[in-house]
Each structure stands twice: as structure tokens, then as C-alpha cells.
C-alpha positions in Angstrom: 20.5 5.7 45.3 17.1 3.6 45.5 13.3 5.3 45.7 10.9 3.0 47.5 8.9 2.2 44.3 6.9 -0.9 44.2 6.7 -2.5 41.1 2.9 -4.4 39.9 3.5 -6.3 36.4 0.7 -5.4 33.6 -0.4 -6.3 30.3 0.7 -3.0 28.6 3.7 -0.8 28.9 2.4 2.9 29.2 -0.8 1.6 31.0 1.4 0.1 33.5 4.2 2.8 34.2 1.5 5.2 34.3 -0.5 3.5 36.8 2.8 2.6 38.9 4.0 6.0 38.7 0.5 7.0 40.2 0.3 4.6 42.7 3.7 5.6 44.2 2.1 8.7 44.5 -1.1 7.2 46.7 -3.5 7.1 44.0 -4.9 3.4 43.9 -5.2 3.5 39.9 -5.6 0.2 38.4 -4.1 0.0 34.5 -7.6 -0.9 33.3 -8.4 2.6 34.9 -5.8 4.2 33.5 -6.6 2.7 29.4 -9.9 3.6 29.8 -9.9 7.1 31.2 -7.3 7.3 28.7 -9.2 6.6 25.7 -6.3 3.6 25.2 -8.6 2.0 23.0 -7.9 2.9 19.4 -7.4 1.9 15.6 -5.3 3.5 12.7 -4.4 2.2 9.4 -2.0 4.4 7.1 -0.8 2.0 4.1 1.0 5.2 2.4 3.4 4.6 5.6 5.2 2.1 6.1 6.8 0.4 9.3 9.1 -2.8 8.9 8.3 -2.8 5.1 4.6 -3.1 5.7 1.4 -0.4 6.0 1.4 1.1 9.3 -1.3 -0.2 11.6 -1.9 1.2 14.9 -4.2 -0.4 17.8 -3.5 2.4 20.0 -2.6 6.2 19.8 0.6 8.2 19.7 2.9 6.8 22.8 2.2 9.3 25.9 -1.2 10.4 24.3 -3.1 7.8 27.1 -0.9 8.5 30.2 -1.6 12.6 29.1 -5.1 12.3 28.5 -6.0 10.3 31.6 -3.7 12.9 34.1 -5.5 15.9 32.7 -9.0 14.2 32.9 -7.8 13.8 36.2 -6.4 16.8 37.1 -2.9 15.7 37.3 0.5 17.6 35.7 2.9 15.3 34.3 6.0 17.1 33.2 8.3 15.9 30.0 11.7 16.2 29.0 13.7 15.3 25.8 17.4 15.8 25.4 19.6 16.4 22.8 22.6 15.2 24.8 23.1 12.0 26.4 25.0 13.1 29.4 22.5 15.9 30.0 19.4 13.3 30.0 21.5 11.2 32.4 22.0 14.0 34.7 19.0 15.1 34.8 17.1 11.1 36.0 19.8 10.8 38.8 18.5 14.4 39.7 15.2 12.5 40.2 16.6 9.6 41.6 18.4 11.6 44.1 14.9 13.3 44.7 13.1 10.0 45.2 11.4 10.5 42.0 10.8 7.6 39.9 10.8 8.4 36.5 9.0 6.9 33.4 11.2 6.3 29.8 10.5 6.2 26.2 12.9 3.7 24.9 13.9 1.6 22.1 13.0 -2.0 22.2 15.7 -3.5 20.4 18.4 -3.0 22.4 16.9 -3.9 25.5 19.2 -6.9 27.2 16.8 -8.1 29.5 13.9 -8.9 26.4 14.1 -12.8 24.6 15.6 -12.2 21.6 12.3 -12.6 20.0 10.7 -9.4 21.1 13.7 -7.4 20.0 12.7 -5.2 17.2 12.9 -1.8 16.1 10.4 -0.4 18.1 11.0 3.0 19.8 7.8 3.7 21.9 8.5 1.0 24.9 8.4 2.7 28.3 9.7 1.2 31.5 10.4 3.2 35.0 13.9 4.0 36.2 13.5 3.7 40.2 16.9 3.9 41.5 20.9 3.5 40.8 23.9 0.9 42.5 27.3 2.1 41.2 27.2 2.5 37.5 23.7 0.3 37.0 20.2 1.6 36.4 17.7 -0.4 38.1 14.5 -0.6 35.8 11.2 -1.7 36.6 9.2 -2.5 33.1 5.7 -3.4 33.7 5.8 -6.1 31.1 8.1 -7.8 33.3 7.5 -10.1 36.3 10.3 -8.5 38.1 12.7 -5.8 38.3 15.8 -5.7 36.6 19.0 -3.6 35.3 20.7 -1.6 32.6 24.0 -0.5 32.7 24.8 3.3 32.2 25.5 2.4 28.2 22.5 -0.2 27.9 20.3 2.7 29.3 21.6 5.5 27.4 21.8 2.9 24.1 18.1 2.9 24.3 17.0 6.0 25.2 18.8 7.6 22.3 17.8 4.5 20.0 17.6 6.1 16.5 14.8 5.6 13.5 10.9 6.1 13.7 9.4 7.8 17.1 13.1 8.0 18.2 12.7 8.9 22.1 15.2 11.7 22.2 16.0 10.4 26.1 12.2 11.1 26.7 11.6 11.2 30.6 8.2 12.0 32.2 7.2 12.1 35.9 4.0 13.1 38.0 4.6 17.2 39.5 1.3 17.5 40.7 -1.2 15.3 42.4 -5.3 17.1 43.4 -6.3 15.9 46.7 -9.6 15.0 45.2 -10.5 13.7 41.9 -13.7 13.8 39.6 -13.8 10.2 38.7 -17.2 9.9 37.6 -16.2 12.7 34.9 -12.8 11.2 33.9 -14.7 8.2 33.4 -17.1 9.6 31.1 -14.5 11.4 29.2 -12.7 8.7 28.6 -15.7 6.9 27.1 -16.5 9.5 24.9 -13.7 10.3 23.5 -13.1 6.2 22.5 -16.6 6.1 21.0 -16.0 8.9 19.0 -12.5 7.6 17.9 -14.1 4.2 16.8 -17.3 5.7 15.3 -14.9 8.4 13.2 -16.6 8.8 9.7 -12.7 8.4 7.6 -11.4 5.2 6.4 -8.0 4.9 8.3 -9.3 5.3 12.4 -11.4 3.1 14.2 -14.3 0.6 12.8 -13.7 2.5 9.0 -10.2 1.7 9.2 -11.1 -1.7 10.1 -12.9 -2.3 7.2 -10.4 -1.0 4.8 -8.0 -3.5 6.0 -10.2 -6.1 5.9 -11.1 -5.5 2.1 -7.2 -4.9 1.3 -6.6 -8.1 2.6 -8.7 -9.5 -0.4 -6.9 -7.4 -2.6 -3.0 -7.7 -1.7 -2.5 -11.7 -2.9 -3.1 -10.4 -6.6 -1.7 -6.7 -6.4 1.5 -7.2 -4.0 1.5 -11.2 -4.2 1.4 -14.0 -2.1 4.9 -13.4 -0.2 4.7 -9.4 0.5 0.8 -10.1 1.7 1.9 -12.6 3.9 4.6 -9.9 5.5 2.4 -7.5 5.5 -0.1 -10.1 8.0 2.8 -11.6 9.8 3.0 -7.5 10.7 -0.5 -7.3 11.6 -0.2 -9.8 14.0 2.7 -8.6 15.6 1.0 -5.0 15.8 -1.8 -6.9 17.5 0.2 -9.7 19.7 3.7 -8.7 20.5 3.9 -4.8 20.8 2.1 -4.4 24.1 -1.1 -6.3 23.5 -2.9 -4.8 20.5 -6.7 -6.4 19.2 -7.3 -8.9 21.5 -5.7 -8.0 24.9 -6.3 -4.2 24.4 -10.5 -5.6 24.2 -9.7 -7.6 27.8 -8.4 -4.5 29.7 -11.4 -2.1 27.9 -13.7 -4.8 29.3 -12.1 -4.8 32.4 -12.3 -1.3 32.5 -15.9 -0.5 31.9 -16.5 -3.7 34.9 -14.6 -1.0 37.4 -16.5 1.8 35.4 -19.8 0.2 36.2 -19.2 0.3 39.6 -18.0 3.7 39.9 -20.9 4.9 38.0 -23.6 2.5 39.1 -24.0 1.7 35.5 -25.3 -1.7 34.5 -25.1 -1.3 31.2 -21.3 -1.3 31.2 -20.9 -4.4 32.8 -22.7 -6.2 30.2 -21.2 -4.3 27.5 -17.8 -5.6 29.7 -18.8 -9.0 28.5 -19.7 -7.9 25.2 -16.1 -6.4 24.3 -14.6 -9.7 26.2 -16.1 -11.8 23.3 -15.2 -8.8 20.8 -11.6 -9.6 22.1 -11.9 -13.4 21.6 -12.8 -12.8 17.8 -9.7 -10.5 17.7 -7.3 -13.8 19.5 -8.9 -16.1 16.4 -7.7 -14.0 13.9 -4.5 -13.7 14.8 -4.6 -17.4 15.2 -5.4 -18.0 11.6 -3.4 -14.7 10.4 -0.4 -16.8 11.9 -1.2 -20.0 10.4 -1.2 -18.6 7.3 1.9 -16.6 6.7 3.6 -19.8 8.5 2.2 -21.9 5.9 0.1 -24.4 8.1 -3.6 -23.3 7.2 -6.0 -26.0 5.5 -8.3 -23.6 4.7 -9.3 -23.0 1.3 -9.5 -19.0 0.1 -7.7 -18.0 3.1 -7.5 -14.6 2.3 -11.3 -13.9 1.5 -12.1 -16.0 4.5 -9.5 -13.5 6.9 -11.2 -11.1 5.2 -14.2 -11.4 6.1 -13.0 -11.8 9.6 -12.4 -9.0 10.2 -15.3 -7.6 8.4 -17.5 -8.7 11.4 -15.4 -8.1 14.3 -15.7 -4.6 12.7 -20.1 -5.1 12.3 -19.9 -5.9 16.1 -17.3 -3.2 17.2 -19.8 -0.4 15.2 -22.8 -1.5 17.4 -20.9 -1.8 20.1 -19.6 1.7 20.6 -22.6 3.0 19.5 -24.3 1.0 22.7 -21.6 2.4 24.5 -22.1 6.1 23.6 -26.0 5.6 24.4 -25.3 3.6 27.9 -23.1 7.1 29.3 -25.9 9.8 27.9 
């Protein structure tokens, strides 16, 4: 029981099952494409909750919010389903399978065999594609991957029922509908739009705002929390930003690559310098969590390495706030 799905590796889990769903469906969507008409690009910064001990920090939205919002800006349906009962959400994917339907998962991260030991944390918002079955064995393609590879019936059902924050409930979405013709141009615009606007939001804890109240925390946890629990709390930051899909830095690179295909599409200079722009944006975001790293590892010969993380971050938030409001002006 095997679909003929092709599986393309990406930077980001739900950017790339979403564009390989797609593209088994004839629609040559790139996961730049897919980010960016889904208004991927994104900041949140909660401290009253907290995940792994440590404020909650967000570089993207809710999980599903970017695959939904670039389908409907497309015109496409996606249906999802969550279970209460394990055997019922297993039925109901060899359904697909047996339908040649490849079908996208919410899963849990830390019980995922094929993952270095590294990357498995408690992290319930991974998604992969299930694209076929041999005997009692799931065979999985997860864009984050180089290759395909396999789950056993308990592996798969272990982490689509993982328990604890965003618990997937045996989540599984799939493509019903497909237009013949798509309004790309608007989807485009949409997409940009609606990112600004997220960025640019006048509250402290989403985009640029939120930004800027982490940086200024930062100068403020050494003395409140002291200098072990602030060092946690940045060792969290980073892993937010560097090992749970791609975060700061590597969610700038696919917006930049975005707004290059964007420019194209819309015969829009503007965003292909603004492409560059957001490329350096993304290099600031790298160095940060170079020296965020160095210093809850203990290696940093800087002096006032807090204040000087602070202030970081305090001008990658300067240049992200003229940026998007570039960016709103360039799609008028």
C-alpha cells in the first residue's frame, strides 16, 4: 500500500508537507511560496506562559495557521481530522493510503526514532507526511529529512497521540479540493499584508513590540531571576530560534526567498531589494544566537553580556520596524 508521492527536503516542517502535499497534487508551489502567502513570518512573546520552564516565545503562528491561510488565499480546501481513539485515527490514514491520498501529521517530536537524540524534545507541533504502508510499517516522508523513512504501527500511533502542550490528538490533514486556476498575484499580496500587519501590531507581545520587550527583559532577568534561570531562559530562546524548524534566522532566508519569487510574479522591484534587506535582517538574527549560545555555555569574553545581547536585539527590532513598513508601502 504505497501512493506515488515524491518527497523534496525543506528548511521547515509545515512549509514543506504543505508544499509536497500540493505538489502531488500538480501545483508547482515552492515552500518559500507557501511561508509567504502564508503569512509564516511571525513573532510572539507570552512570559506569563511558560514552555520547558521558560517564557513562551514564538517565531511563527499556531501550527496549521500557515498551511490554512495560504490554501484559502488560494482557493484550496484542506480537510482536518482529530481522533479520540487511536485505532479510529489509524483506520482512517490507511483509508487514505488505500485512496492514494498522502496525508499530512501533527506529531510529537520526542518520540520520533528516526531524530538524533539531540532534537528530541517535547515538542508536539512537528508534522511529517504518511505516504504509504509495507506490513505493519508506516512509511513517512518528513521534510526536514533528506530521505524517507519508517515508523512502526506503535512508533506512529506513540507520536500522534503524544501527550502535554499542543497534544495532536492523531491530527491528520489532506488537500479535498484543488481550483483549476489560481489568483496568485492576490494570494501574494495577502500574504504580505497580513505579515506587515503582524510585525507592525501596536501590543508588546507580537511582532517588532514583542521584540523589544524581550530585548529589555534580557537586561532585567540576571538581577530578578539570576544568572542560572536567565541563562535557561536564552538557551530556550535559541532553541525556539535554531532547532524547532528554523525560527529568527532561517525563517528571514525563506521570507527573503519569498519576496525574490514574489518580485517576479508581481513585477515588483521593490521586493527583490527588500529580499536582500531581510537576508541581512536574517544574518543579525544567526549572530545572536551565536552569542546567546556562547553565553549560557559559558565561553563568552565579553564584558556586560547581557546589556550587550540586549541591545541586540534592540536593533534587529529598529531594522525589522522599517522594514515592514517598506514592505507595506512597496505592495500599495
Amino acid at each position: 500500500m504505497e501512493t506515488n508521492f515524491i518527497h523534496h527536503q525543506s528548511a521547515h516542517c509545515e512549509n514543506g508537507v504543505a508544499s509536497n502535499l500540493l505538489k502531488h497534487q500538480g501545483i508547482n508551489i515552492s515552500e518559500p511560496m507557501v511561508f509567504g502567502i502564508g503569512s509564516g513570518l511571525f513573532f510572539f512573546y507570552f512570559p506569563l506562559l511558560k514552555v520547558n520552564h521558560a517564557p513562551a516565545i514564538s517565531y511563527r503562528p499556531m501550527p496549521g495557521f500557515i498551511f490554512n491561510k495560504a490554501a484559502k488565499r488560494l482557493g484550496i480546501k484542506v480537510k482536518r481530522v482529530k481522533f479520540s481513539n487511536p485505532i479510529q485515527a489509524q483506520k482512517a490514514l490507511e483509508e487514505n493510503l488505500r485512496s492514494n491520498i498522502p496525508t499530512g501529521l501533527q506529531v510529537g517530536v520526542y518520540n520520533l526514532t528516526y531524530f538524533p537524540d539531540e532534537y528530541r524534545f517535547h515538542f508536539n507541533a512537528h508534522n511529517l507526511v504518511v505516504y504509504g504502508k509495507m506490513g505493519d510499517t508506516f512509511l513517512i516522508s518528513d521534510p526536514v529529512m533528506e530521505t524517507t523513512t519508517i515508523l512502526t504501527e506503535k512508533e506512529l500511533e506513540k507520536v500522534r497521540f503524544a501527550k502535554g502542550a499542543l497534544a495532536p490528538k492523531g491530527h491528520m490533514y489532506f488537500p479535498i479540493y484543488v481550483p483549476k486556476e489560481m489568483d496568485w498575484e492576490k494570494a501574494i499580496k495577502k500574504g504580505i499584508k497580513n505579515t506587515c500587519n503582524d510585525m507592525l501590531a501596536p501590543v508588546p507581545i507580537v511582532g517588532v513590540k514583542a521584540i523589544r520587550t524581550i530585548a529589555h527583559q534580557i537586561k532585567k532577568w540576571p538581577a530578578k531571576k539570576g544568572i542560572k534561570v536567565t541563562n535557561h531562559y536564552l538557551a530556550q530562546m535559541v532553541r525556539m530560534q535554531e532547532e524547532i524548524g528554523t525560527g529568527g534566522g532561517g525563517f528571514r532566508f525563506i521570507y527573503a526567498a519569498f519576496l525574490q519569487e514574489a518580485s517576479s510574479i508581481l513585477k515588483n522591484d521593490a521586493l527583490k531589494k527588500l529580499s536582500i534587506e531581510m537576508t541581512s535582517i536574517g544574518d543579525l538574527w544567526r549572530d545572536f544566537a551565536v552569542n546567546a549560545s556562547r553565553v549560557y555555555k559559558n565561553r563568552s569574553n565579553q564584558t556586560d553580556v547581557y546589556n550587550s545581547l540586549s541591545n541586540e536585539l534592540i536593533h534587529i527590532a529598529d531594522l525589522e520596524e522599517a522594514f515592514f513598513k517598506k514592505l507595506k508601502k512597496a505592495i500599495q
